[in-house]
C-alpha positions in Angstrom: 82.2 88.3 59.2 79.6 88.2 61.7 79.8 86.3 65.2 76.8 84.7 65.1 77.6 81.3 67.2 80.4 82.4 70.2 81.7 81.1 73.2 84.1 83.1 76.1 87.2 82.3 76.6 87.7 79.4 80.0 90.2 79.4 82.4 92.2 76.6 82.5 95.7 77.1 84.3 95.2 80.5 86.4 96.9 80.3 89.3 96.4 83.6 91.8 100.0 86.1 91.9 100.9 86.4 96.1 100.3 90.1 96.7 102.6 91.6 99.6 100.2 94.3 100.4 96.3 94.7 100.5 94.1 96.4 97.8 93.4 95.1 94.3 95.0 95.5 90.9 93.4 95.8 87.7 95.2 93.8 84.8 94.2 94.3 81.2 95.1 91.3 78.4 94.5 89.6 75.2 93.9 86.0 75.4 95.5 84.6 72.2 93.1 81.9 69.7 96.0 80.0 70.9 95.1 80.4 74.5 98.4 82.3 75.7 98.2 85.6 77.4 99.2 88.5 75.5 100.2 92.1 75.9 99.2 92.2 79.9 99.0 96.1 81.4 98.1 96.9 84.7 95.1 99.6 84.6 95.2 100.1 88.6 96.8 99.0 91.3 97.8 99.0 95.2 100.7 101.2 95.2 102.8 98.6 95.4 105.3 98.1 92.5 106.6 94.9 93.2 103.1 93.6 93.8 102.4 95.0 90.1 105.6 92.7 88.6 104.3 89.9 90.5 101.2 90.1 88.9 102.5 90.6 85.2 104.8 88.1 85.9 102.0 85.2 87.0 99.4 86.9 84.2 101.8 86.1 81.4 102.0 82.4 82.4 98.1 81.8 81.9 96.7 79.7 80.0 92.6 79.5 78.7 90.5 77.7 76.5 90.2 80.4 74.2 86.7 82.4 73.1 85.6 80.8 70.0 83.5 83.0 67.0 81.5 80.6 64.5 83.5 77.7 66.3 86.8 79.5 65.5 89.0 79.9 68.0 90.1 84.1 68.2 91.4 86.4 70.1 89.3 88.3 73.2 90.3 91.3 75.9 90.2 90.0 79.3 90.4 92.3 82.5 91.0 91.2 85.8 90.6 92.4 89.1 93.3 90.7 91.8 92.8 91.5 95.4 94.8 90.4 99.1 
């Protein structure tokens, strides 16, 4: 099946993880049809390990308006960059 009408997915309740050092981190996810967070994995981040839990942590408690295809709601790959 084709995507021939779709929409991204909107942020509704993303509140931003306190980082303890500067830099960025990178976190990779699925956004669920259902709108939940899914499978997060950090790609990069500030050297910081703690900082990196933090941000799985808050990541995981998301929530979106999920990406619609035909006016379905489905599931999309988000990546995030999160910087102090």
């Amino acid at each position: 099946m084709s995507c021939q009408d779709s929409k991204d997915p909107e942020p509704l309740n993303t509140p931003a993880p306190l980082l303890n050092s500067k830099g960025s981190i990178v976190v990779n996810f699925i956004i669920g049809w259902n709108g939940q967070v899914y499978s997060p994995l950090i790609f990069t981040d500030n050297g910081n390990q703690k900082d990196s839990r933090e941000v799985l942590r808050i990541v995981k408690t998301w929530k979106y308006r999920p990406s619609k295809c035909n006016g379905i709601p489905s599931d999309s790959e988000a990546l995030v960059t999160i910087t102090q």
